[in-house]
DOKESE-691259 format. One line per 5 residues: number of its first residue (from 1); their letters; for each residue x, y, z of N, C-alpha, C, CB. Coordinates in pm, whole numbers, plus 50000, padded with zeros to 5 digits. Atoms other than C-alpha are relative to their C-alpha. Glycine has a CB too. Layout:
N
NUM) a) X/Y/Z/X/Y/Z/X/Y/Z/X/Y/Z  ...
***
This chain:
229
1) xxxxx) 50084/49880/50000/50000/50000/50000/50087/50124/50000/49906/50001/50121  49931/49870/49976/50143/50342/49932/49979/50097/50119/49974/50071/49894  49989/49895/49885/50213/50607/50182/49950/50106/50003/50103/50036/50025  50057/49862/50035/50148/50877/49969/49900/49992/49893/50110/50099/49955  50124/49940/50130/49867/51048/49733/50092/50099/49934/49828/50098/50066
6) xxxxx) 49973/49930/50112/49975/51168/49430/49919/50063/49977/50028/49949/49907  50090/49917/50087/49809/51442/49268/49952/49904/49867/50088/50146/49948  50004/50077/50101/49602/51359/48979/50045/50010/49870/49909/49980/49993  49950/49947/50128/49791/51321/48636/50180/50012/50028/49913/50167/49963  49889/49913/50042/50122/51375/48793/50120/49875/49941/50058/50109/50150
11) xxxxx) 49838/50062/50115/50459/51308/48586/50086/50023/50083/50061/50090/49837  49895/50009/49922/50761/51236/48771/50130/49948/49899/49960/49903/50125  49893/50014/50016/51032/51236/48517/50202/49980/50056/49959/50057/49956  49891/50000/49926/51398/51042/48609/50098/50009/49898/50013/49889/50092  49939/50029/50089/51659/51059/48383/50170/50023/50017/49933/50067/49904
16) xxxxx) 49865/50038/49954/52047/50995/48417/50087/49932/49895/49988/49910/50116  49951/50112/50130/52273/50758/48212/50024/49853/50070/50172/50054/49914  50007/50201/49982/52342/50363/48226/50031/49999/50118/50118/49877/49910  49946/50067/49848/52396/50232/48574/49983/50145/50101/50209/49929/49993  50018/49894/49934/52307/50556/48772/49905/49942/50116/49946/50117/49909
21) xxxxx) 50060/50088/49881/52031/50341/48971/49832/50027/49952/50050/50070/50190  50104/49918/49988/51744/50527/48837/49823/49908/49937/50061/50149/49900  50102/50076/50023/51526/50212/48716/50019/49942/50167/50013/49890/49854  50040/50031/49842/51550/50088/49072/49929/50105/50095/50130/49968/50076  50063/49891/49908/51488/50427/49226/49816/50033/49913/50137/50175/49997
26) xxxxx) 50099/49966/50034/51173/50458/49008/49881/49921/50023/50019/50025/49899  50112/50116/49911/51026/50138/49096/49969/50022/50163/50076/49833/49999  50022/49973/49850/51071/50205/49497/49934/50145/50032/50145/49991/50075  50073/49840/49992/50920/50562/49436/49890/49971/49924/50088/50144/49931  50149/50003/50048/50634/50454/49263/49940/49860/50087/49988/49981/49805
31) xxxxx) 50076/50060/49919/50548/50196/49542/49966/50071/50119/50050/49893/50025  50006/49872/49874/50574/50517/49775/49848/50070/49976/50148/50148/49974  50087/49870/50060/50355/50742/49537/49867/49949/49962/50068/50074/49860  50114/50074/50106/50127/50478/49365/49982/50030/49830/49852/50043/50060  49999/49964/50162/50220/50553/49018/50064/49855/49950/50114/50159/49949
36) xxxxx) 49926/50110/50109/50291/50301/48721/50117/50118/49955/49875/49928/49835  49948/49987/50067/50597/50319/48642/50116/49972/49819/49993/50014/50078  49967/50055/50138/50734/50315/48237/50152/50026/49947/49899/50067/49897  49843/49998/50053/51134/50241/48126/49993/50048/49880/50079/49864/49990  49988/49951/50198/51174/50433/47765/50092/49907/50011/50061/50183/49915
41) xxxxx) 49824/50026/50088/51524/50249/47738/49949/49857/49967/50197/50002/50123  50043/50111/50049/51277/49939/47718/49984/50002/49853/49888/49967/50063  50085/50009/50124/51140/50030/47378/50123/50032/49915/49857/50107/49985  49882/50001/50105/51499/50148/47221/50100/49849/50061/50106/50185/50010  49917/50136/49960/51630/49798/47386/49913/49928/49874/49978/49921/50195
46) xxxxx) 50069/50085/50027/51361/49653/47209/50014/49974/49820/49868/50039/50065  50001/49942/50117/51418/49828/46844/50165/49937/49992/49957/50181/49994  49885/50021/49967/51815/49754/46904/49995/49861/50008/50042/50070/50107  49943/50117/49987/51761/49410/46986/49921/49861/49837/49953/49962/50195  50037/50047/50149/51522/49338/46682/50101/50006/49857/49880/50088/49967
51) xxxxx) 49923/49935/50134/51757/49525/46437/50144/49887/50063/50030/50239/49995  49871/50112/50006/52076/49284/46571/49934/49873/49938/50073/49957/50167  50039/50148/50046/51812/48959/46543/49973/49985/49833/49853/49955/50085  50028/50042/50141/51717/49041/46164/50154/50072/49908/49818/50080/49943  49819/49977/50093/52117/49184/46054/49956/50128/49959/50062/49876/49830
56) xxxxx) 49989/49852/50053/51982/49567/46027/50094/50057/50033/49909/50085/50029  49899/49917/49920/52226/49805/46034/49951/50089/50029/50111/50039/49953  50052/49916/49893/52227/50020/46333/49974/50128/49953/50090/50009/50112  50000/49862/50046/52287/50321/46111/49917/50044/49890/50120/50031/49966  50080/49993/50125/52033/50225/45839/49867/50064/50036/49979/49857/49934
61) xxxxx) 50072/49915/49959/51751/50520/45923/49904/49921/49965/50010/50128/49961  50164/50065/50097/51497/50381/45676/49960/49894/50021/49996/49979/49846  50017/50205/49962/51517/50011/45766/49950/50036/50133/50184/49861/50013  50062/50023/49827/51498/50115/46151/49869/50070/50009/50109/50077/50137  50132/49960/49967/51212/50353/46112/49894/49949/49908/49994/50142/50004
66) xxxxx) 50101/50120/50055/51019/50094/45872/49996/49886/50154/50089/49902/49821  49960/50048/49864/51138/49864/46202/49901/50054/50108/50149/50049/50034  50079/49903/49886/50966/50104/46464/49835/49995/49967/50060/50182/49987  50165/49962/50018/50643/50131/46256/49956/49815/49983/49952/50132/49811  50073/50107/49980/50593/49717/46265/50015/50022/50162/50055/49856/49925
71) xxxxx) 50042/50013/49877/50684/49723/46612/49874/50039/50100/50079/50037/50035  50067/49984/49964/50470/49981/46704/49852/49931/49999/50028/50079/49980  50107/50086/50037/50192/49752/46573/49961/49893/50069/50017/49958/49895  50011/50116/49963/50258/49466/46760/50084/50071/50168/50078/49868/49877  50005/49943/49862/50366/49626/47109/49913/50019/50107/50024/50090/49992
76) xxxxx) 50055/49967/49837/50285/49604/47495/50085/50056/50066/49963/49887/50091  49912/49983/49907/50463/49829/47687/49925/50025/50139/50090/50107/49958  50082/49972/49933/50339/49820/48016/50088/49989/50183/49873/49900/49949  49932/50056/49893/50470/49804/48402/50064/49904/50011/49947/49983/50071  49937/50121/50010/50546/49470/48352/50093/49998/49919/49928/49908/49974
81) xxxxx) 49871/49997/50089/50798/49498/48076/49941/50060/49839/50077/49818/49991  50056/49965/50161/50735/49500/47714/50040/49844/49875/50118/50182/49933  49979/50102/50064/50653/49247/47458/49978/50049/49841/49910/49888/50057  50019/49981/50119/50630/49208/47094/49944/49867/49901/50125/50055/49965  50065/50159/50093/50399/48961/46828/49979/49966/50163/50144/49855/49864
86) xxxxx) 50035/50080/49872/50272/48852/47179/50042/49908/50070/49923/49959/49997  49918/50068/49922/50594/48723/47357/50060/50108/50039/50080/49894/49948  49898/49929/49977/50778/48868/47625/50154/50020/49970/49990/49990/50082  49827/49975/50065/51114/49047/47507/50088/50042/50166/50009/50192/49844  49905/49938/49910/51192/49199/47871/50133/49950/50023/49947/50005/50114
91) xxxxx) 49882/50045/49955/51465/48916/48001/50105/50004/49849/49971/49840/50078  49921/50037/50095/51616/48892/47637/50068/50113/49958/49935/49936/49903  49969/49915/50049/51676/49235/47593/50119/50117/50144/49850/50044/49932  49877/49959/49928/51933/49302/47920/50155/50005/49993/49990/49950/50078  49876/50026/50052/52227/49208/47732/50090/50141/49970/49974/49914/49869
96) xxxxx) 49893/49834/50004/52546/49458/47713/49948/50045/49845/50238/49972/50004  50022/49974/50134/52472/49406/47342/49896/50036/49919/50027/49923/49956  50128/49953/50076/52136/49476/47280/50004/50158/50116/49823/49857/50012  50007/49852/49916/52226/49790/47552/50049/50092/49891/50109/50014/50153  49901/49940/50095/52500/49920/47326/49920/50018/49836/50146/49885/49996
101) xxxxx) 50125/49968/50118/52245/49869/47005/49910/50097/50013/49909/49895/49979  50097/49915/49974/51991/50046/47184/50049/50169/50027/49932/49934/50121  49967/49823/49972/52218/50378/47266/50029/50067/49822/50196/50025/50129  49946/49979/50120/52334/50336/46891/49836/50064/49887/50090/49827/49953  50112/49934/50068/51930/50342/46735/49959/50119/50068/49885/49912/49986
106) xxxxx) 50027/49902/49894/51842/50616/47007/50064/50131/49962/50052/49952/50139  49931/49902/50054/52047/50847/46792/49943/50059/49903/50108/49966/49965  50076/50006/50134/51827/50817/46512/49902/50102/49996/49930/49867/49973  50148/49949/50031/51574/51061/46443/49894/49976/49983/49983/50037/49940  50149/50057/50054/51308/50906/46286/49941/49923/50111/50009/49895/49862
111) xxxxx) 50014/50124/49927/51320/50600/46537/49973/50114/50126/50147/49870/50002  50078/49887/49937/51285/50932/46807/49843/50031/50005/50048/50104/49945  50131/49927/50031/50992/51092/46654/49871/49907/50016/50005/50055/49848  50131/50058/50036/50799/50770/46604/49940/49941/50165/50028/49861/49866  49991/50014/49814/50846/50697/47011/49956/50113/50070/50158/49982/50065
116) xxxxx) 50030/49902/49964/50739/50976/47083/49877/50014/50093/50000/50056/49902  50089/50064/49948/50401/50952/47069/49949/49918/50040/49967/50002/49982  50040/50104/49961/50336/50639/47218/50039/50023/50139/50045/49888/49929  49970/50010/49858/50537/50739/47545/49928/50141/50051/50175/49986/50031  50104/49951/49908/50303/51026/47601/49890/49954/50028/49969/50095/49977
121) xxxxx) 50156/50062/49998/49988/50875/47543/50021/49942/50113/49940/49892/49878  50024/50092/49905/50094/50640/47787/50003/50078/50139/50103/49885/49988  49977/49932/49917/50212/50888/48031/49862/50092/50031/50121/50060/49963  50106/49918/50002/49858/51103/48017/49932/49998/50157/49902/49951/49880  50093/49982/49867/49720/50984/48327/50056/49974/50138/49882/49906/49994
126) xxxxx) 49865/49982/49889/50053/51003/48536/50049/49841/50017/49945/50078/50184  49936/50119/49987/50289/50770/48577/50189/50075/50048/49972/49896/49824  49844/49944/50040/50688/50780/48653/50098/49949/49941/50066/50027/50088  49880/50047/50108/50939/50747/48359/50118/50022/50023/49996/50051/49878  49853/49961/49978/51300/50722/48344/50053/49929/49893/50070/49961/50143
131) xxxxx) 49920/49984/50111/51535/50772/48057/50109/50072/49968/49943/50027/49931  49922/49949/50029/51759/50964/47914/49975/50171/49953/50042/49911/49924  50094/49891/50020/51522/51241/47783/49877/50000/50001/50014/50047/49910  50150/49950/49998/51223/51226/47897/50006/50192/50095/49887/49842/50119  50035/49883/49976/51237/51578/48108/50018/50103/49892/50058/50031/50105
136) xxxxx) 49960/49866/50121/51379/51778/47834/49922/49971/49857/50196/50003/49954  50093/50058/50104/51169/51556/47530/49877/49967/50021/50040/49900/49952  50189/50088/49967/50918/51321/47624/49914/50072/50076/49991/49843/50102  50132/49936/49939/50764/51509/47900/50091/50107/50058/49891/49902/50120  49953/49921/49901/50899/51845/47949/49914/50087/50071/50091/50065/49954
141) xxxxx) 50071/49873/49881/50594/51991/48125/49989/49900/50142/49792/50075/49941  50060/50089/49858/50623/51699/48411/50051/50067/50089/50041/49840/50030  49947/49897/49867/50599/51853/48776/50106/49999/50057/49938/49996/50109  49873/50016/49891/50916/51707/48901/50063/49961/49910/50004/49905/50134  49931/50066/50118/51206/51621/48706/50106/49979/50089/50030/50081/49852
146) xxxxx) 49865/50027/49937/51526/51437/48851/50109/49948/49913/49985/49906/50106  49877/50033/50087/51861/51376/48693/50103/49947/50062/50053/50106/49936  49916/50116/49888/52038/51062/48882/50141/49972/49948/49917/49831/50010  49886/49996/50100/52383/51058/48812/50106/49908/50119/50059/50193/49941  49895/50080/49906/52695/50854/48966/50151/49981/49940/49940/49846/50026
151) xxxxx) 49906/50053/50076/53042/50809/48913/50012/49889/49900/50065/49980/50068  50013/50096/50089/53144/50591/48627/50040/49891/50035/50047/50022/49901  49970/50151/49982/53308/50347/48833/49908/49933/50104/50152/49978/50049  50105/50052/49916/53023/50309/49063/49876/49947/49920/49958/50108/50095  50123/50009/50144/52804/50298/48749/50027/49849/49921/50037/50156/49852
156) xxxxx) 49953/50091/50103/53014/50021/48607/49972/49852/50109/50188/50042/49939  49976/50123/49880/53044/49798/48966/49884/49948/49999/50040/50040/50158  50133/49999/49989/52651/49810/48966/49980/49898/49882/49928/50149/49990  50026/50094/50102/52620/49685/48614/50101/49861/50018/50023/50079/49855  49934/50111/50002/52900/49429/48637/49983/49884/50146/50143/50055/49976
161) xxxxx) 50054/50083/49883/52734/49328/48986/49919/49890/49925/49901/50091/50112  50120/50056/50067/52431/49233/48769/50034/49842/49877/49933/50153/49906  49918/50089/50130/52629/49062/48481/50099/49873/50050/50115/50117/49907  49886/50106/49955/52900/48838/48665/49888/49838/49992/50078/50052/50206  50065/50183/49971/52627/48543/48761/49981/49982/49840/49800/49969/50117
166) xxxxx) 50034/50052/50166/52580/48545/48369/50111/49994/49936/49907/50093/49905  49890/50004/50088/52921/48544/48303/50035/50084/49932/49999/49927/49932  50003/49913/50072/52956/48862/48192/50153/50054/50029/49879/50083/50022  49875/49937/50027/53254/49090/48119/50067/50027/50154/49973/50144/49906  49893/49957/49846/53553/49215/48374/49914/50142/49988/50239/50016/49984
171) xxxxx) 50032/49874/49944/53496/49526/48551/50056/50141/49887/50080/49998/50160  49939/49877/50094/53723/49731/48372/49970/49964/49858/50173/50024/50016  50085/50045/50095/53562/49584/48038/49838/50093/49997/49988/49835/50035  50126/49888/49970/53217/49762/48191/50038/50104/50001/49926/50000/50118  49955/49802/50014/53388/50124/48231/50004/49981/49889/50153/50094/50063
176) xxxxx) 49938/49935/50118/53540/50139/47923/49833/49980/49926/50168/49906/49917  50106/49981/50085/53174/50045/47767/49892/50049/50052/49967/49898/49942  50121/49824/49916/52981/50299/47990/50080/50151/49929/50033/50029/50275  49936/49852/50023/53227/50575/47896/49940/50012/49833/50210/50007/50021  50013/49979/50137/53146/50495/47518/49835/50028/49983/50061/49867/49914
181) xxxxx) 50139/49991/49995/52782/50459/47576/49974/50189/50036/49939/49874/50136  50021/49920/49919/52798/50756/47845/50040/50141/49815/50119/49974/50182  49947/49922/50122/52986/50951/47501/49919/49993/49916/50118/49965/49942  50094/50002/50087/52707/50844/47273/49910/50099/50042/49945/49877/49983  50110/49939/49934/52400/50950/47469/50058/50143/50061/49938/49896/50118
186) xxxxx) 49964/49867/49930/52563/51272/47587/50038/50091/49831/50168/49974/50141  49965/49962/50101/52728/51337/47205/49878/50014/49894/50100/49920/49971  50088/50006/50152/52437/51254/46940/49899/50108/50000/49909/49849/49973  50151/49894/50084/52218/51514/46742/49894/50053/50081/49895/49907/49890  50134/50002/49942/51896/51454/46867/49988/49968/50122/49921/49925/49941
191) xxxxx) 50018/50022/49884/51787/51466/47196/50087/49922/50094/49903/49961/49996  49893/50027/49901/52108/51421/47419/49959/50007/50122/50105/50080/49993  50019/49951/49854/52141/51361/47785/50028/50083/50012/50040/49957/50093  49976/49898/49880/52118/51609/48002/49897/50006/50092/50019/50141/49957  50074/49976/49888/51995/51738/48285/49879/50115/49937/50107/50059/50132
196) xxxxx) 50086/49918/50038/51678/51929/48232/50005/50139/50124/49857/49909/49983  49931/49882/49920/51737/52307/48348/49881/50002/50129/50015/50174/49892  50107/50008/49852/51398/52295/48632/50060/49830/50041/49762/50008/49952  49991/50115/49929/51590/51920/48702/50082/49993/50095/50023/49910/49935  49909/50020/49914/51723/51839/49019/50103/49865/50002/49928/50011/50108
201) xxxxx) 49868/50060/49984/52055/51686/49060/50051/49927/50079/50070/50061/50004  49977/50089/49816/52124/51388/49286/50071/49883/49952/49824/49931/50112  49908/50107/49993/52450/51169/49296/50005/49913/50103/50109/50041/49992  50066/50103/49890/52369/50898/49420/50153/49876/50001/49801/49909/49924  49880/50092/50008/52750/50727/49396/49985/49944/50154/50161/50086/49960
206) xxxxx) 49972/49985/49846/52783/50744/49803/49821/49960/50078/50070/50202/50035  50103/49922/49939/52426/50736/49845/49874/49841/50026/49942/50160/49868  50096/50116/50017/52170/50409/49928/49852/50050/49922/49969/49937/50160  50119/49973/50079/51863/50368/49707/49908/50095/50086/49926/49862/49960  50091/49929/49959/51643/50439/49976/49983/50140/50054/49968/49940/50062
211) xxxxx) 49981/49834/50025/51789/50748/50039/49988/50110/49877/50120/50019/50029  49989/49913/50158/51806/50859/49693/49820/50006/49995/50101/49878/49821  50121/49978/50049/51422/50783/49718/49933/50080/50102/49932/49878/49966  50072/49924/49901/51350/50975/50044/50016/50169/49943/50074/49966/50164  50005/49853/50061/51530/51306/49877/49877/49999/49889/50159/50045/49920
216) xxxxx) 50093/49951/50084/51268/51269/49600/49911/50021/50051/49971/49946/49910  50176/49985/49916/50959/51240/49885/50012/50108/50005/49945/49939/50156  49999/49886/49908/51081/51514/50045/50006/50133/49852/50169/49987/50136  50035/49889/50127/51090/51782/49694/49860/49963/49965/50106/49987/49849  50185/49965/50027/50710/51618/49585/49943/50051/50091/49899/49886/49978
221) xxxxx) 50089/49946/49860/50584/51691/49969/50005/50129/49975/50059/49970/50160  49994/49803/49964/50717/52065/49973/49944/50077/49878/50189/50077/50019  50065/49990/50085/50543/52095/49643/49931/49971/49970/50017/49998/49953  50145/50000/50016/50208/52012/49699/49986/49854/49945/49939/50124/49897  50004/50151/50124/50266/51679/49463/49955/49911/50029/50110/49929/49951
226) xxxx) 50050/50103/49989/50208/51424/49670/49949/50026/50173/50104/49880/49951  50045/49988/49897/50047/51421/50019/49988/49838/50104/49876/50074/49960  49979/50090/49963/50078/51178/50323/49869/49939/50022/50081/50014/50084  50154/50066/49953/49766/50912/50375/50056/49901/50148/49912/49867/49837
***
Protein backbone atom coordinates (compact mmCIF):
# COMPACT_ATOMS: atom_id res chain seq x y z
CA UNK A 1 0.00 0.00 0.00
CA UNK A 2 1.43 3.42 -0.68
CA UNK A 3 2.13 6.07 1.82
CA UNK A 4 1.48 8.77 -0.31
CA UNK A 5 -1.33 10.48 -2.67
CA UNK A 6 -0.25 11.68 -5.70
CA UNK A 7 -1.91 14.42 -7.32
CA UNK A 8 -3.98 13.59 -10.21
CA UNK A 9 -2.09 13.21 -13.64
CA UNK A 10 1.22 13.75 -12.07
CA UNK A 11 4.59 13.08 -14.14
CA UNK A 12 7.61 12.36 -12.29
CA UNK A 13 10.32 12.36 -14.83
CA UNK A 14 13.98 10.42 -13.91
CA UNK A 15 16.59 10.59 -16.17
CA UNK A 16 20.47 9.95 -15.83
CA UNK A 17 22.73 7.58 -17.88
CA UNK A 18 23.42 3.63 -17.74
CA UNK A 19 23.96 2.32 -14.26
CA UNK A 20 23.07 5.56 -12.28
CA UNK A 21 20.31 3.41 -10.29
CA UNK A 22 17.44 5.27 -11.63
CA UNK A 23 15.26 2.12 -12.84
CA UNK A 24 15.50 0.88 -9.28
CA UNK A 25 14.88 4.27 -7.74
CA UNK A 26 11.73 4.58 -9.92
CA UNK A 27 10.26 1.38 -9.04
CA UNK A 28 10.71 2.05 -5.03
CA UNK A 29 9.20 5.62 -5.64
CA UNK A 30 6.34 4.54 -7.37
CA UNK A 31 5.48 1.96 -4.58
CA UNK A 32 5.74 5.17 -2.25
CA UNK A 33 3.55 7.42 -4.63
CA UNK A 34 1.27 4.78 -6.35
CA UNK A 35 2.20 5.53 -9.82
CA UNK A 36 2.91 3.01 -12.79
CA UNK A 37 5.97 3.19 -13.58
CA UNK A 38 7.34 3.15 -17.63
CA UNK A 39 11.34 2.41 -18.74
CA UNK A 40 11.74 4.33 -22.35
CA UNK A 41 15.24 2.49 -22.62
CA UNK A 42 12.77 -0.61 -22.82
CA UNK A 43 11.40 0.30 -26.22
CA UNK A 44 14.99 1.48 -27.79
CA UNK A 45 16.30 -2.02 -26.14
CA UNK A 46 13.61 -3.47 -27.91
CA UNK A 47 14.18 -1.72 -31.56
CA UNK A 48 18.15 -2.46 -30.96
CA UNK A 49 17.61 -5.90 -30.14
CA UNK A 50 15.22 -6.62 -33.18
CA UNK A 51 17.57 -4.75 -35.63
CA UNK A 52 20.76 -7.16 -34.29
CA UNK A 53 18.12 -10.41 -34.57
CA UNK A 54 17.17 -9.59 -38.36
CA UNK A 55 21.17 -8.16 -39.46
CA UNK A 56 19.82 -4.33 -39.73
CA UNK A 57 22.26 -1.95 -39.66
CA UNK A 58 22.27 0.20 -36.67
CA UNK A 59 22.87 3.21 -38.89
CA UNK A 60 20.33 2.25 -41.61
CA UNK A 61 17.51 5.20 -40.77
CA UNK A 62 14.97 3.81 -43.24
CA UNK A 63 15.17 0.11 -42.34
CA UNK A 64 14.98 1.15 -38.49
CA UNK A 65 12.12 3.53 -38.88
CA UNK A 66 10.19 0.94 -41.28
CA UNK A 67 11.38 -1.36 -37.98
CA UNK A 68 9.66 1.04 -35.36
CA UNK A 69 6.43 1.31 -37.44
CA UNK A 70 5.93 -2.83 -37.35
CA UNK A 71 6.84 -2.77 -33.88
CA UNK A 72 4.70 -0.19 -32.96
CA UNK A 73 1.92 -2.48 -34.27
CA UNK A 74 2.58 -5.34 -32.40
CA UNK A 75 3.66 -3.74 -28.91
CA UNK A 76 2.85 -3.96 -25.05
CA UNK A 77 4.63 -1.71 -23.13
CA UNK A 78 3.39 -1.80 -19.84
CA UNK A 79 4.70 -1.96 -15.98
CA UNK A 80 5.46 -5.30 -16.48
CA UNK A 81 7.98 -5.02 -19.24
CA UNK A 82 7.35 -5.00 -22.86
CA UNK A 83 6.53 -7.53 -25.42
CA UNK A 84 6.30 -7.92 -29.06
CA UNK A 85 3.99 -10.39 -31.72
CA UNK A 86 2.72 -11.48 -28.21
CA UNK A 87 5.94 -12.77 -26.43
CA UNK A 88 7.78 -11.32 -23.75
CA UNK A 89 11.14 -9.53 -24.93
CA UNK A 90 11.92 -8.01 -21.29
CA UNK A 91 14.65 -10.84 -19.99
CA UNK A 92 16.16 -11.08 -23.63
CA UNK A 93 16.76 -7.65 -24.07
CA UNK A 94 19.33 -6.98 -20.80
CA UNK A 95 22.27 -7.92 -22.68
CA UNK A 96 25.46 -5.42 -22.87
CA UNK A 97 24.72 -5.94 -26.58
CA UNK A 98 21.36 -5.24 -27.20
CA UNK A 99 22.26 -2.10 -24.48
CA UNK A 100 25.00 -0.80 -26.74
CA UNK A 101 22.45 -1.31 -29.95
CA UNK A 102 19.91 0.46 -28.16
CA UNK A 103 22.18 3.78 -27.34
CA UNK A 104 23.34 3.36 -31.09
CA UNK A 105 19.30 3.42 -32.65
CA UNK A 106 18.42 6.16 -29.93
CA UNK A 107 20.47 8.47 -32.08
CA UNK A 108 18.27 8.17 -34.88
CA UNK A 109 15.74 10.61 -35.57
CA UNK A 110 13.08 9.06 -37.14
CA UNK A 111 13.20 6.00 -34.63
CA UNK A 112 12.85 9.32 -31.93
CA UNK A 113 9.92 10.92 -33.46
CA UNK A 114 7.99 7.70 -33.96
CA UNK A 115 8.46 6.97 -29.89
CA UNK A 116 7.39 9.76 -29.17
CA UNK A 117 4.01 9.52 -29.31
CA UNK A 118 3.36 6.39 -27.82
CA UNK A 119 5.37 7.39 -24.55
CA UNK A 120 3.03 10.26 -23.99
CA UNK A 121 -0.12 8.75 -24.57
CA UNK A 122 0.94 6.40 -22.13
CA UNK A 123 2.12 8.88 -19.69
CA UNK A 124 -1.42 11.03 -19.83
CA UNK A 125 -2.80 9.84 -16.73
CA UNK A 126 0.53 10.03 -14.64
CA UNK A 127 2.89 7.70 -14.23
CA UNK A 128 6.88 7.80 -13.47
CA UNK A 129 9.39 7.47 -16.41
CA UNK A 130 13.00 7.22 -16.56
CA UNK A 131 15.35 7.72 -19.43
CA UNK A 132 17.59 9.64 -20.86
CA UNK A 133 15.22 12.41 -22.17
CA UNK A 134 12.23 12.26 -21.03
CA UNK A 135 12.37 15.78 -18.92
CA UNK A 136 13.79 17.78 -21.66
CA UNK A 137 11.69 15.56 -24.70
CA UNK A 138 9.18 13.21 -23.76
CA UNK A 139 7.64 15.09 -21.00
CA UNK A 140 8.99 18.45 -20.51
CA UNK A 141 5.94 19.91 -18.75
CA UNK A 142 6.23 16.99 -15.89
CA UNK A 143 5.99 18.53 -12.24
CA UNK A 144 9.16 17.07 -10.99
CA UNK A 145 12.06 16.21 -12.94
CA UNK A 146 15.26 14.37 -11.49
CA UNK A 147 18.61 13.76 -13.07
CA UNK A 148 20.38 10.62 -11.18
CA UNK A 149 23.83 10.58 -11.88
CA UNK A 150 26.95 8.54 -10.34
CA UNK A 151 30.42 8.09 -10.87
CA UNK A 152 31.44 5.91 -13.73
CA UNK A 153 33.08 3.47 -11.67
CA UNK A 154 30.23 3.09 -9.37
CA UNK A 155 28.04 2.98 -12.51
CA UNK A 156 30.14 0.21 -13.93
CA UNK A 157 30.44 -2.02 -10.34
CA UNK A 158 26.51 -1.90 -10.34
CA UNK A 159 26.20 -3.15 -13.86
CA UNK A 160 29.00 -5.71 -13.63
CA UNK A 161 27.34 -6.72 -10.14
CA UNK A 162 24.31 -7.67 -12.31
CA UNK A 163 26.29 -9.38 -15.19
CA UNK A 164 29.00 -11.62 -13.35
CA UNK A 165 26.27 -14.57 -12.39
CA UNK A 166 25.80 -14.55 -16.31
CA UNK A 167 29.21 -14.56 -16.97
CA UNK A 168 29.56 -11.38 -18.08
CA UNK A 169 32.54 -9.10 -18.81
CA UNK A 170 35.53 -7.85 -16.26
CA UNK A 171 34.96 -4.74 -14.49
CA UNK A 172 37.23 -2.69 -16.28
CA UNK A 173 35.62 -4.16 -19.62
CA UNK A 174 32.17 -2.38 -18.09
CA UNK A 175 33.88 1.24 -17.69
CA UNK A 176 35.40 1.39 -20.77
CA UNK A 177 31.74 0.45 -22.33
CA UNK A 178 29.81 2.99 -20.10
CA UNK A 179 32.27 5.75 -21.04
CA UNK A 180 31.46 4.95 -24.82
CA UNK A 181 27.82 4.59 -24.24
CA UNK A 182 27.98 7.56 -21.55
CA UNK A 183 29.86 9.51 -24.99
CA UNK A 184 27.07 8.44 -27.27
CA UNK A 185 24.00 9.50 -25.31
CA UNK A 186 25.63 12.72 -24.13
CA UNK A 187 27.28 13.37 -27.95
CA UNK A 188 24.37 12.54 -30.60
CA UNK A 189 22.18 15.14 -32.58
CA UNK A 190 18.96 14.54 -31.33
CA UNK A 191 17.87 14.66 -28.04
CA UNK A 192 21.08 14.21 -25.81
CA UNK A 193 21.41 13.61 -22.15
CA UNK A 194 21.18 16.09 -19.98
CA UNK A 195 19.95 17.38 -17.15
CA UNK A 196 16.78 19.29 -17.68
CA UNK A 197 17.37 23.07 -16.52
CA UNK A 198 13.98 22.95 -13.68
CA UNK A 199 15.90 19.20 -12.98
CA UNK A 200 17.23 18.39 -9.81
CA UNK A 201 20.55 16.86 -9.40
CA UNK A 202 21.24 13.88 -7.14
CA UNK A 203 24.50 11.69 -7.04
CA UNK A 204 23.69 8.98 -5.80
CA UNK A 205 27.50 7.27 -6.04
CA UNK A 206 27.83 7.44 -1.97
CA UNK A 207 24.26 7.36 -1.55
CA UNK A 208 21.70 4.09 -0.72
CA UNK A 209 18.63 3.68 -2.93
CA UNK A 210 16.43 4.39 -0.24
CA UNK A 211 17.89 7.48 0.39
CA UNK A 212 18.06 8.59 -3.07
CA UNK A 213 14.22 7.83 -2.82
CA UNK A 214 13.50 9.75 0.44
CA UNK A 215 15.30 13.06 -1.23
CA UNK A 216 12.68 12.69 -4.00
CA UNK A 217 9.59 12.40 -1.15
CA UNK A 218 10.81 15.14 0.45
CA UNK A 219 10.90 17.82 -3.06
CA UNK A 220 7.10 16.18 -4.15
CA UNK A 221 5.84 16.91 -0.31
CA UNK A 222 7.17 20.65 -0.27
CA UNK A 223 5.43 20.95 -3.57
CA UNK A 224 2.08 20.12 -3.01
CA UNK A 225 2.66 16.79 -5.37
CA UNK A 226 2.08 14.24 -3.30
CA UNK A 227 0.47 14.21 0.19
CA UNK A 228 0.78 11.78 3.23
CA UNK A 229 -2.34 9.12 3.75
Amino acid sequence: MSNWQAVPGLQIAIDGPSGSGKGTVAKMLAGEVGLPVLDTGLLYRLIGGLALERDIALDDSEALAALVDEMLEQVAWTVNGIAFGGENWTDRLRSEAVGAAASTVAAQQQVRDKLLGLQRKIAESGCIMDGRDVGTVVLPQAQAKFFLNASVRERARRRWAQLKDQGGSSLEAVIEELKMRDQRDRERQHAPLRQAEDGIAIDSTTMRVDDVVDRMLGVLARRGLITAV
